[in-house]
N, C-alpha and C positions, 0 to 999 in steps of 0.2 A: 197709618197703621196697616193695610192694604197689602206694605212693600214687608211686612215681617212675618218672619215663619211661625205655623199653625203653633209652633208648642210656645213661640215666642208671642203670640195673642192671648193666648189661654192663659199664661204668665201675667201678661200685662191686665186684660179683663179682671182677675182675681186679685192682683194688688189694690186695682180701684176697688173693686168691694169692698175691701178689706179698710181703705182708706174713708169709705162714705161710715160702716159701722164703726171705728175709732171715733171719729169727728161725734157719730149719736152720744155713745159713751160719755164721752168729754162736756156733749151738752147735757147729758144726764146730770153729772156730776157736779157742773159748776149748780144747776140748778138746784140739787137737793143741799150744797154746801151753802147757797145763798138762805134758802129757805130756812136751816138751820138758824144759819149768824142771826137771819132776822124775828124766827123762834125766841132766842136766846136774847138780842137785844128787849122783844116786848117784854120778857119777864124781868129784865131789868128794869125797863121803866114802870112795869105793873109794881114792881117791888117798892121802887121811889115812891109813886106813889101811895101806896098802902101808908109806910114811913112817915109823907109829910102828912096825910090825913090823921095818924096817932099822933104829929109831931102838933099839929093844927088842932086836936083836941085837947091834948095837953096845954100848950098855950091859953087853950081858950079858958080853961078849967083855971091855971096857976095864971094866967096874964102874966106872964113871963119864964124869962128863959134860964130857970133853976130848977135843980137834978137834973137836968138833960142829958147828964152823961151819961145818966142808967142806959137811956134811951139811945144813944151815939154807939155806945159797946152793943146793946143789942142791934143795933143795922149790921156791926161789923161780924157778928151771931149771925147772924137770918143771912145775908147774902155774903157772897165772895169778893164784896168789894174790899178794897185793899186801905183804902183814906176816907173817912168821912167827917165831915168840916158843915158845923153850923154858923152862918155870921148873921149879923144885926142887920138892921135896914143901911149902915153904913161901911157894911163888908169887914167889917174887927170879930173876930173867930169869937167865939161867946164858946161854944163844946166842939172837939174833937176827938178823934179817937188819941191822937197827938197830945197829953196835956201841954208839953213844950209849946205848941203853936197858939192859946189860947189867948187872947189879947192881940196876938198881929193879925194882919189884916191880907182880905183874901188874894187881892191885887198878887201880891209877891210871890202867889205860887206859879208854877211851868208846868206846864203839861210835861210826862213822861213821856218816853219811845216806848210803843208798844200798849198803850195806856189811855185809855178815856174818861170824860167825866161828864157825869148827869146830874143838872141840878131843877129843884123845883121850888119853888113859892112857899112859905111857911103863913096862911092867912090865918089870923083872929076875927071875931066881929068887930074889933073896930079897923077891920082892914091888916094890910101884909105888915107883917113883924119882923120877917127873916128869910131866908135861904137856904135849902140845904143843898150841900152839894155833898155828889158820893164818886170818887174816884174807882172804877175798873179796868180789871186787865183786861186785852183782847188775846192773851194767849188761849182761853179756853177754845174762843169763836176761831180763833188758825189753826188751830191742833182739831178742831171738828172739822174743819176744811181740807186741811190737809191729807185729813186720814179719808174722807170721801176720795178728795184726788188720787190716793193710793189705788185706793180699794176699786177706783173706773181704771186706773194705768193697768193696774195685774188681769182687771177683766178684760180688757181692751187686746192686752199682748196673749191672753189666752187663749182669746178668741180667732187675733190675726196668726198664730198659731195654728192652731186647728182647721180655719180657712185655707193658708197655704200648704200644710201637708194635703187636707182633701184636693186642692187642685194642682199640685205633684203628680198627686198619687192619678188624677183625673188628666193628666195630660202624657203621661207616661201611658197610662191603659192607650190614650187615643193617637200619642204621636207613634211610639214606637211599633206598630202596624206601618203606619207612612215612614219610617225609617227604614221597613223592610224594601218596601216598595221601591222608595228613592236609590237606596243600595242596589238593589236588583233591576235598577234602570240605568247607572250608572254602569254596571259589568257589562249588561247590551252595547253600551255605548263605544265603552274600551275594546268591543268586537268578541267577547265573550257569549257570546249568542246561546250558546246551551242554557244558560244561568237562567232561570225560572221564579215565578213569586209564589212562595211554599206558607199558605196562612188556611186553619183549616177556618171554616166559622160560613155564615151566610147574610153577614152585617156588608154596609156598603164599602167594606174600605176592601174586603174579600172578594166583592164582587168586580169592584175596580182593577184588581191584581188578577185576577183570572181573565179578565180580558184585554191584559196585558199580556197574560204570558203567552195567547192565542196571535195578539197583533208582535210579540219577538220574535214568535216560531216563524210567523210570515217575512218577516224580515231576513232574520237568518238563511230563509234559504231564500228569497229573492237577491241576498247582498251575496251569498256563494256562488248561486248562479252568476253575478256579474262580475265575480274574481274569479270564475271558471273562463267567462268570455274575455275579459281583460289579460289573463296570461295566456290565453290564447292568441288574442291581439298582439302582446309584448312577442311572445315567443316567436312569432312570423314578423312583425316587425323589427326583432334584434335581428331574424338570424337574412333579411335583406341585407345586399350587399352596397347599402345605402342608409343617408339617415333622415330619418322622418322626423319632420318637427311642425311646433304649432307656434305662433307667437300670438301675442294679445293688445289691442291697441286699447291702452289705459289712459287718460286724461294727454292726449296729446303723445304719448311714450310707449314705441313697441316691445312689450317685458317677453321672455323666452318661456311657455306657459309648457310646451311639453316636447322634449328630445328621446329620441330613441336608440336604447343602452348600443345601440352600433356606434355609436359615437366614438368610444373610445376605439374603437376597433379601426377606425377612419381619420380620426382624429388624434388621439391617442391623449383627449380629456375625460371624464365622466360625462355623465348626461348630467348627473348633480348641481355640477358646478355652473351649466347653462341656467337651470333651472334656478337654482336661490341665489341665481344674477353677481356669482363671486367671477364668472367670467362672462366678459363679453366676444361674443361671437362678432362682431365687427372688426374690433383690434387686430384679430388674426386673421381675417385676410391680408394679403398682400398691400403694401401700402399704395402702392400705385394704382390698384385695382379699388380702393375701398370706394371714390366717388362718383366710378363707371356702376358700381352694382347698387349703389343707395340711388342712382337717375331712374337704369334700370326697372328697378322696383316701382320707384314713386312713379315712374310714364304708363306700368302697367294698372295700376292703382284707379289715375286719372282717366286711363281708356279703358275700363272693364277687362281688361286679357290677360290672360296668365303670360310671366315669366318666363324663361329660360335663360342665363346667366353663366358663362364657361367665367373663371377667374382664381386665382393662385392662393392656397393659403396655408399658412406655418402651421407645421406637425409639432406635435409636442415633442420631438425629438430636436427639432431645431432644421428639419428637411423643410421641402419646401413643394408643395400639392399642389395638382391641376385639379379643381373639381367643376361641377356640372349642377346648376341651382334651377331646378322647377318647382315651379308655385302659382297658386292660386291668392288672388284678397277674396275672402269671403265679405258679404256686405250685408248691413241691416234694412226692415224695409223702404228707410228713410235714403238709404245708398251712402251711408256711415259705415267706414271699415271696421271691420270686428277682429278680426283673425287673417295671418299668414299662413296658409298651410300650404308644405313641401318638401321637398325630397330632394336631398344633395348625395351624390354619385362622385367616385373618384376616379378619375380620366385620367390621372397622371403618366401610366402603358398607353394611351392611346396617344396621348399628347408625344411625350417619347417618341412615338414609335411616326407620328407625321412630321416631328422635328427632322427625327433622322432620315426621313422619305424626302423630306423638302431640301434638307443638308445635301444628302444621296443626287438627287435632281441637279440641285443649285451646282455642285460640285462638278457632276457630270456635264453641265451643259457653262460650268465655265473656268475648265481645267483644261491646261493646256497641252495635254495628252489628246490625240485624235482616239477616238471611240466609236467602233462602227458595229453593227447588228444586221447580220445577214442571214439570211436562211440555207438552209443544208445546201441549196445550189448557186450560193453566194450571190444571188440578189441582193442588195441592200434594202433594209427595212428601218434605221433607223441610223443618224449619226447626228454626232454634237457641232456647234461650232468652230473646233477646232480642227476639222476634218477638211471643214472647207477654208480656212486658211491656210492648212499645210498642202492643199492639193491646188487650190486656187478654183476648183469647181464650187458650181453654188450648191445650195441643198435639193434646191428642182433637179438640177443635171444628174443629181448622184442618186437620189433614193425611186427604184424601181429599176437600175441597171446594175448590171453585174459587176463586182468587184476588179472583173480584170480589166477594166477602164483604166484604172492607174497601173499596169503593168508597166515595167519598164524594156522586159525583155533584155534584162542585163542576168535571168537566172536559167543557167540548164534544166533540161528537162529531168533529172537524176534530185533537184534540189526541192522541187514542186511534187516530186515524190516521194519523198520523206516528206512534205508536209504534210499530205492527204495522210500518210498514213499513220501518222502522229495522230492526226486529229483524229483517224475514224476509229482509234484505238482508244478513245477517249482520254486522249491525255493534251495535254497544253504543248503548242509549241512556238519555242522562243526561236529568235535572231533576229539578227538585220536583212532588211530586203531593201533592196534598190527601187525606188518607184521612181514613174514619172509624173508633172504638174500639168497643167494644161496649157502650160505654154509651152511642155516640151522639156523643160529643163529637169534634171533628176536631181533626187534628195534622198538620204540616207533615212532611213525609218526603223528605229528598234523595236519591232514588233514582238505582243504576246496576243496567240488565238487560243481562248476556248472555249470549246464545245458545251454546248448545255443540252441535259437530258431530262427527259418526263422524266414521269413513277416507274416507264415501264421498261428505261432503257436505252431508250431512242432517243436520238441528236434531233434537235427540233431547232436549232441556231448555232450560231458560229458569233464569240464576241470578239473584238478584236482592241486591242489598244493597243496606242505608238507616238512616238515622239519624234519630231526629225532631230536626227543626231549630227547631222552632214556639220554642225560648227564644232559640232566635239569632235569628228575627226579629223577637222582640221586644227584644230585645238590643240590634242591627242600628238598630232604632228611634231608642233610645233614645242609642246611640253616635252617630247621625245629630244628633240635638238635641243631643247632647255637644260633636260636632265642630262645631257651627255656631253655638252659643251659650256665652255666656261662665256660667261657676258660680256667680259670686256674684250677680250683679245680672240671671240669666236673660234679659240682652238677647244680640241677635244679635253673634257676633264678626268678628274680620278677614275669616276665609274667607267668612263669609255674605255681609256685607258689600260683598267684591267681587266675588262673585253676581251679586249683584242689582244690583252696580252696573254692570260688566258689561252684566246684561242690560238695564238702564235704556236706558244708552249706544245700544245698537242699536233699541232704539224709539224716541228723538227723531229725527224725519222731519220737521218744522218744524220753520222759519228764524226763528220766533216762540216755538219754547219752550227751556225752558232746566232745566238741572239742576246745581245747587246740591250741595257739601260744606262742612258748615259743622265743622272741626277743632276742639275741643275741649278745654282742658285744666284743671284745676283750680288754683286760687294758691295756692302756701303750703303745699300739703296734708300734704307732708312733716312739716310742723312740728307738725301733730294726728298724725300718725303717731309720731313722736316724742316728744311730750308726753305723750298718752293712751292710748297704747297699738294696736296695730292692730286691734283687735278693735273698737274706737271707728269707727278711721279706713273699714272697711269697714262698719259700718251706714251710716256716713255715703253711702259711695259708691252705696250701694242707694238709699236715702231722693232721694238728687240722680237717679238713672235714672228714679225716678219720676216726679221731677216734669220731666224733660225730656221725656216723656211725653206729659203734662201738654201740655206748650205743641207740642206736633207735630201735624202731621194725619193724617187715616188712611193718606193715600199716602205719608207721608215713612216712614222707615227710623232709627234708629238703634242703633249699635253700641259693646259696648266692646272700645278697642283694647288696653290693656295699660296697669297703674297707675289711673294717675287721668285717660289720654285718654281720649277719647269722640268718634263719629264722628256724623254726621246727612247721608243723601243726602235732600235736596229736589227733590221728581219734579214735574212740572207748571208751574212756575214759565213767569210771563210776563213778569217783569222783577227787577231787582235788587234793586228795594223789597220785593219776599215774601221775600227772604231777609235782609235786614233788619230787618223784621217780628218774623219768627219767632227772629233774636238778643235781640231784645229784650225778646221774651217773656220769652225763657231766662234774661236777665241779670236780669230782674225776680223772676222763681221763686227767682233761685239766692239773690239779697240776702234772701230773707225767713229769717229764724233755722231752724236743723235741732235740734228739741229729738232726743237722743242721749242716751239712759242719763240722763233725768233733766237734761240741762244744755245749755245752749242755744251752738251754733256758729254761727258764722257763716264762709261759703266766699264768697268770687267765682271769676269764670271770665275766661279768654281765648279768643278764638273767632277761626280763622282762617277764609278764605272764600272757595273758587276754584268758578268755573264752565264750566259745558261748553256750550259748543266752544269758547270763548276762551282760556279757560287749559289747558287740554290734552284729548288727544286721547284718552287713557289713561286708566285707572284707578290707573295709578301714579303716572302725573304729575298729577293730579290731586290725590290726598292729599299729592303731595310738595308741592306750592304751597300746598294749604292749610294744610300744617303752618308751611312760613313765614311766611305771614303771622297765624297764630297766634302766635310768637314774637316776630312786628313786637309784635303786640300788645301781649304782656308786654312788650316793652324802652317801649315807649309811656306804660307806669304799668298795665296790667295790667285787668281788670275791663270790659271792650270788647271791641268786634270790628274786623277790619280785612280792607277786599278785600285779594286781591292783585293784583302788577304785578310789570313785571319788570325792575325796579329791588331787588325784593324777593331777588329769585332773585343779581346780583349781591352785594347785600351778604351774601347766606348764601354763597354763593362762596367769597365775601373770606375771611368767616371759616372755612370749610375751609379754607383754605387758610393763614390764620393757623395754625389746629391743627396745620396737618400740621406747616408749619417750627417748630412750637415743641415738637416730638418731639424734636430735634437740637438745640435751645438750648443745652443743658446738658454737650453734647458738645462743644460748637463753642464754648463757655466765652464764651455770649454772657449770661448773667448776673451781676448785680453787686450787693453791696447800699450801701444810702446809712443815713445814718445823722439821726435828729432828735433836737435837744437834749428834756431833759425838767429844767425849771429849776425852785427852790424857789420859792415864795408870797412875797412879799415883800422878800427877799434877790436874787430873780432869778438865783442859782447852778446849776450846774449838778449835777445830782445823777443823769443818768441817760440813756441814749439809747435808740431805740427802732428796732431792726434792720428795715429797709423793702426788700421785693425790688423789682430791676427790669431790665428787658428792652430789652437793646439793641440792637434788631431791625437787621442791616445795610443794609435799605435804606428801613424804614420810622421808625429812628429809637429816642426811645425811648417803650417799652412802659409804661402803668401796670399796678399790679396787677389792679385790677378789669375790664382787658379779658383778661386771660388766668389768672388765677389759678381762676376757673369753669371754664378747661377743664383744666387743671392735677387740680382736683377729678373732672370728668368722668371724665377719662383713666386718673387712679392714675398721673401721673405728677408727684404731689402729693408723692410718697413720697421718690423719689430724688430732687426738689429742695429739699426741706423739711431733709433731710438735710443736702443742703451749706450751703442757710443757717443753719442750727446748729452746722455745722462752720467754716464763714469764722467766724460772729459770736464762737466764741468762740476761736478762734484770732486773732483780731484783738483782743477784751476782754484777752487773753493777753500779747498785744504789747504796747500802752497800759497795761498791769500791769508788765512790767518797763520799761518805760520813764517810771513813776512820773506817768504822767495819765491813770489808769484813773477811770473816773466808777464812782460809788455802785452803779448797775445798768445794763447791756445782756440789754435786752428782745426776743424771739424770738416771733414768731408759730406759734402749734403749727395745723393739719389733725388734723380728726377720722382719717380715715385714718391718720395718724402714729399715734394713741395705738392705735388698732384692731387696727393690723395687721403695724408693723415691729419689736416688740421695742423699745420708744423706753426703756425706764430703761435696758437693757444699753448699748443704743449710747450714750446722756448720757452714765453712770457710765464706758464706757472713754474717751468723749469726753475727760472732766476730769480722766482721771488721766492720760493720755499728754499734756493740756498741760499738766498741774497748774497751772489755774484754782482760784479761791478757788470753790466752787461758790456762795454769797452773792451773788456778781457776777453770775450770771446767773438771769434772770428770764423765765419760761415765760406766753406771754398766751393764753388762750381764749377763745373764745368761752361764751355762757349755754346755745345748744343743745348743745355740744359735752358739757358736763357731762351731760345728760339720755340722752343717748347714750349705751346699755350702763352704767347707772352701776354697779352691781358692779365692772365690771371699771375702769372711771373712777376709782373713791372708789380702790381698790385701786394705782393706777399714780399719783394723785398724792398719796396718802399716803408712797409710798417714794419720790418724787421730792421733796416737802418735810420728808420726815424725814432728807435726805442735805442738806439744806442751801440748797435750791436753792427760791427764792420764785416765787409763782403769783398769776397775777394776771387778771382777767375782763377782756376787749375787748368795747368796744358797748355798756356795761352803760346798762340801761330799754330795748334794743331785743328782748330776749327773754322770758325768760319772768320777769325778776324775783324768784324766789321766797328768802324768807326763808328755807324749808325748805333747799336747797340750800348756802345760803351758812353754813349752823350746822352741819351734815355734812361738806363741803368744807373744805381747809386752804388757802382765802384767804388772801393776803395783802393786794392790790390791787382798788380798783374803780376802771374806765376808763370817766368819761362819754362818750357816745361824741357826736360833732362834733355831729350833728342837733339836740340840745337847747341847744349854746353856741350856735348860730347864730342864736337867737333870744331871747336869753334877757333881753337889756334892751328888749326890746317886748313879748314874747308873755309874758302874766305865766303859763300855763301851762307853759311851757319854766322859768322860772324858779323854781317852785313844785318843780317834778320833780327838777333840780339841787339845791336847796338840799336837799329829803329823802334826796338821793342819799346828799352830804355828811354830812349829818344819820345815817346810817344807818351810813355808814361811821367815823363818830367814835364813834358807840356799842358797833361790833362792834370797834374798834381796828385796824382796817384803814385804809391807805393811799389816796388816793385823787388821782387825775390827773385832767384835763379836756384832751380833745384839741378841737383846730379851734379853738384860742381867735387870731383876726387880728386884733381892735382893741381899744384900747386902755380901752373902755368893759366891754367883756367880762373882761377881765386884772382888774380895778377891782370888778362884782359878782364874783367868784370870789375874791377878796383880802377882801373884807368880807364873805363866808360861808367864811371862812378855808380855804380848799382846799388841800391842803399842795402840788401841784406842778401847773406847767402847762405845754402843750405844743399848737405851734402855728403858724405862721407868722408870728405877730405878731412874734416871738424869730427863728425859724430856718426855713426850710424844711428838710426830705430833702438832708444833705451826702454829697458821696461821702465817701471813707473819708483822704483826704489833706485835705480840706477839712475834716473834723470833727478829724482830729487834731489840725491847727493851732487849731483851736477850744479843744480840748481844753488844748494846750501857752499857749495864750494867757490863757484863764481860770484857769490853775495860776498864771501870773506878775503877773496882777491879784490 
């Protein structure tokens, strides 16, 4: 009871009271109810009594039990019993108030609920005669009870009643004083400190409150004063440029007990967050640092001594801090740790700034720039190790003697002054200086010196740093003759070239002399290139520099431009016969055999030829003239030379300008192919055509191959037209197949580039399955260089080209290389003479002799063989009696277009 509050005793005290007077009440009550019943019983039995003793008179008087009933109706008179029954000494009812019961006997009757019965003796002088018995209710005796019980319940609850309002009303008076109190001790609490106990009176609960409100005022301003000194304390401790903390050592666990709001400022966390432990200060330091500062701590712990701790730790930005940890363990007197108290510092500038002092150093002392520090009179005071490897002197030798130890004495005296006075001007000064090592030997040094000044003005040292340069200028040298001559053939190249040509130009000052480019290219050369390998093809190109060499004078120049051109400025010249002259040399040099690896070449040249001042004014227009008429040349037959004029410059025009619109040809679906019969030996049937492009220039007409197919080749626009005539030819072969006048074979010209470079068996193979072409029907022609070219990958693309079905056949064949090797490797099917030998072949008995072994060749390897250019009828005639199996020609057909051959086609099905 102890543990409950005063209003809750006084409460509880008052209920027992209240519960002890109930309990009286109740004993009151049962009491006077008993007393009652037992009242009320005696006058019953007094009553029976009186009864049997009139009943026992009567008896005695009559000896016997007649009129009785007068006497049975008066008991039922006289008292409130309810039954009254007289029986014999043998229980047979003699009177009752019942006449009906009179004669039975008393056995038979039951007691009623509610109901009792009193009987007594009925005695005479000669002894008992009878019984009476008198039935009553006990309603009277419960209903006197009950109403007692009543009448204690209402006293009882009137009284606990009146008990509990009195001690209400008595606890109210006395708690709500201590409610003041408790209240007004409660706002002190909350820091309301003004708050007072306001009870007037001089009772003790007033006196209590009064010296309450003496001991809050004390408070109050003892607790201000220490929020005056505590934000004094915070204020000086935020505004350190560090953070102050306290940690607590609790059952084994250091907790973070007080951080100083600089925290965030250094950190960039709350101090909050240290404190209600939502962050750990451990995790953020650095991971690699966290096991050196937890040693740290614990060594200083165990040896009484404060801390100091440098180690890395994440900013809330996600940077990364150098700070500075000193501390103290405070200790109990047992020498139990209590508390960490310390101050962390952020060194991050400092650290920075020793990185890059030590970077600075390290650098300095192991960069391999020499770095020297002398004073205003070039003593040395200070050099790295790179100073004494470039000089060969040690660091003893050098520092405390004068700079001009390494002198070379390779600089005038005019050079040493401009340096002084570079430097006393306070400015840097740069160059190369020649020094010497101490063996003597000089070295090229690209030096920079400068001067360093006080506050006040004044050069107080001279810094110096240098590299030896001495391999770069040999280097330098050597890249010079790199850049101005060509590698293989150590003659002069482009850039040299027009140098000197260049500087030629501006010395001819006579109207009488003249300067000569004689352009240069080699014939064919490709073709040694391709056959023999390039390693042939460049001896070769050496072997010919030299001998143009050879035929030049000491004033001429020449250069190589790139491949196999070559250039020649002729200086001095006084007419155009020296530069003729000296072609002729060249043509003469060049015809003599080049033995190479053991085997004898033979090269010619074509030589274009322009002069200054007539043909231009430039060094570009210049070479551009003479290259035209280097190409005159070759279109000429090749192995000569040619001026220029400017007629020349025209037709190279033209044909830029052919190039250019045949870029758009193919778009502007200005090509077409025609098609030439290919007819059997003797039968004259037709067994085959041969797919021929051609160009049908909108305003020039139409195009043959051989004027635009070169630059088709040139361009690599060889590619995407080669394509669509393999796509028309056999989308048209396709046609003439369902429409039942398909010939034997339609023949397709391939480009080295096709096989090289576009995927040609995927594009064939989906070619002939999307038209599903018999692939038989079509026939693939090459050239003899084209096989030489790359042949790995060659043998490889028409092995799966003639293993899907599809026949191959050589164009031009005797104008290449002929070889038997090739044609037993290769899966030939076809040999193509090519026109040059039919066109001579019933005069020239060489032409004839070539053909027939052709023939001959191909009947033995069981290849097929065609003869193109065959036009008369003399020619048809030998090729028929060296049995040729097919011939093709103009003698037969020219080139039809593609309506004009079908009707060919439908014509010769109906013969």
């Amino acid at each position: 009871m102890s543990r409950l509050r005063l209003k809750y005793r006084i409460a509880v005290t008052i209920f027992l009271l209240e519960m002890v007077m109930v309990l009286c009440l109740l004993w009151v009550t049962l009491s006077y109810s008993l007393s009652t019943s037992r009242a009320h019983l005696d006058e019953m039995h007094q009553l029976i009594f009186n009864l049997t003793a009139d009943l026992s008179r009567t008896a005695l008087l009559t000896q016997e039990f007649v009129d009785l009933q007068a006497e049975v109706e008066n008991v039922i008179r006289l008292s409130n019993a309810s039954h009254v029954v007289l029986s014999d000494e043998r229980g047979r009812i003699v009177s009752s108030n019942i006449p009906s019961e009179i004669g039975s006997f008393l056995s038979s009757f039951s007691e009623q609920e509610n109901h009792f019965w009193i009987s007594e003796d009925v005695l005479s002088l000669s002894g008992k005669i009878g019984r009476l018995s008198v039935e009553f209710s006990n309603e009277a005796v419960a209903q006197a009870f009950y109403n007692a019980r009543n009448h204690a319940i209402a006293v009882a609850v009137a009284g606990m009643g009146i008990i509990a309002l009195a001690g209400m009303i008595m606890g109210r008076v006395l708690t709500r004083r201590l409610d003041i109190l408790k209240n007004t001790a409660r706002q002190i609490t909350e820091g309301r400190f003004e708050t007072r106990f306001d009870l007037k009176g001089s009772d003790e609960v007033a006196e209590v409150g009064q010296a309450f409100n003496v001991m809050a005022e004390e408070i109050g301003r003892r607790i201000h004063a220490v929020k005056e000194k505590e934000a004094q304390f915070r204020t000086l401790v935020g505004n350190l440029p560090a953070v102050v903390y306290r940690m607590a050592h609790d059952q084994q666990v250091w907790r973070v007990q007080y951080v100083s709001s600089s925290s965030r400022r250094l950190s960039g966390y709350p101090a909050e967050g240290f404190m209600n432990q939502s962050l750990d200060y451990m995790t953020l330091i650095y991971s690699e640092d966290q096991a050196r500062v937890r040693q740290a701590i614990l060594d200083s712990i165990q040896e009484g001594r404060p801390y100091s701790i440098e180690y890395r730790f994440h900013h809330q930005n996600g940077t990364v801090l150098w700070v500075s940890d000193l501390g103290q363990c405070i200790l109990d007197e047992q020498g139990r740790p209590l508390f960490l108290d310390g101050v962390v510092f952020d060194i991050t500038a400092r650290k920075q700034h020793e990185e890059e002092t030590r970077k600075l150093s390290s650098a300095i002392e192991q960069t391999g720039d020499a770095i020297m520090i002398t004073d205003p009179d070039g003593t040395i005071e200070y050099l790295n190790p790179a100073v004494e490897h470039l000089s060969g002197y040690s660091k003893a030798e050098l520092l405390g003697k004068n700079v001009s130890l390494i002198k070379s004495g390779k600089h005038d005296k005019a050079f040493f002054e401009n340096l002084w006075k570079t430097l006393q001007a306070g400015q840097a000064f740069q160059d190369v200086l020649i020094n010497r090592k101490k063996d003597g030997s000089l070295f090229y040094e690209e030096m920079v010196i400068t001067p360093l000044e006080d506050n006040a003005g004044n050069i107080t040292h001279y810094i110096s740093t240098g590299r030896d340069i001495s391999e770069r200028i040999k280097t330098q040298e050597r890249l010079y003759h790199l850049a101005y001559h060509d590698l293989l053939t150590k003659l002069p190249n482009r850039a040299f070239f027009m140098e000197r040509l260049n500087h030629a130009m501006q010395g001819v000052h006579s109207k009488d002399t003249l300067l000569g480019i004689l352009f240069m290219d080699l014939d064919r050369f490709k073709n040694i290139n391709d056959s023999l390998g390039h390693d042939v093809g460049d001896k070769l190109l050496q072997a010919f520099s030299i001998r143009i060499r050879k035929c030049l004078r000491e004033v001429d120049t020449v250069a190589r431009l790139s491949g196999d051109e070559f250039v020649v400025l002729l200086e001095g010249m006084t007419s155009r016969e020296d530069a003729v002259m000296i072609c002729r040399k060249i043509l003469e040099a060049t015809a003599q055999a080049f033995l190479i690896e053991g085997r004898e070449l033979f090269i010619t040249t074509s030589i274009g030829i322009s002069l200054y001042p007539q043909d231009g004014r430039d060094g570009f227009t210049l070479m551009k003239n003479a290259d035209i008429a280097m190409y005159r040349a070759k279109e000429l037959g090749r192995n000569d030379y040619q001026f220029y004029d400017a007629e020349m410059s025209v037709m190279s025009a033209s044909q830029l300008n052919l190039e250019t619109q045949l870029r758009g040809a193919l778009e502007r679906g200005e090509f077409a192919l025609y098609y030439q019969p290919q007819v059997s030996g003797g039968y004259h049937q037709i067994t085959g055509v041969e797919a021929l492009l051609r160009w049908h220039h909108p305003e020039m007409g139409m195009i043959y191959p051989k004027e635009f197919v070169p630059m088709l080749e040139e361009t690599g626009l060889i590619i995407p037209v080669g394509e669509w005539v393999l796509k028309t030819a056999v989308m048209q072969a396709r046609a003439w197949q369902l429409a039942g006048i398909v010939p034997a074979r339609v023949a397709v010209n391939l480009s080295s580039r096709q096989i090289n470079g576009s995927r040609l068996v995927e594009k064939i193979f989906s070619l002939l399955k999307s038209s599903k072409l018999d692939p038989g029907i079509l026939e693939l022609e090459m050239t003899e260089s084209l096989l030489m070219e790359n042949k790995p990958l060659t043998l490889g693309i028409l092995k799966k080209l003639s293993g899907a079905g599809i026949r191959l056949s050589i164009d031009d064949f005797g104008t290449g290389y002929s070889s038997l090797a090739y044609l037993k490797r290769f899966p030939i099917d076809t040999l193509k003479i090519d026109g040059s030998f039919i066109r001579d072949i019933t005069t020239n008995q060489d032409d004839a002799a070539i053909v027939q072994a052709i023939i001959a060749l191909a009947t033995s390897l069981k290849m097929e063989v065609v003869a193109e250019g065959v036009e008369t009828r003399e020619q048809l005639r030998f090729l028929e009696d060296q049995h040729c199996q097919k011939i093709q020609g103009f003698f037969f057909n020219p080139p039809l277009s593609t309506e004009a051959m079908t009707a060919l086609l439908e014509k010769s099905r109906a013969v």
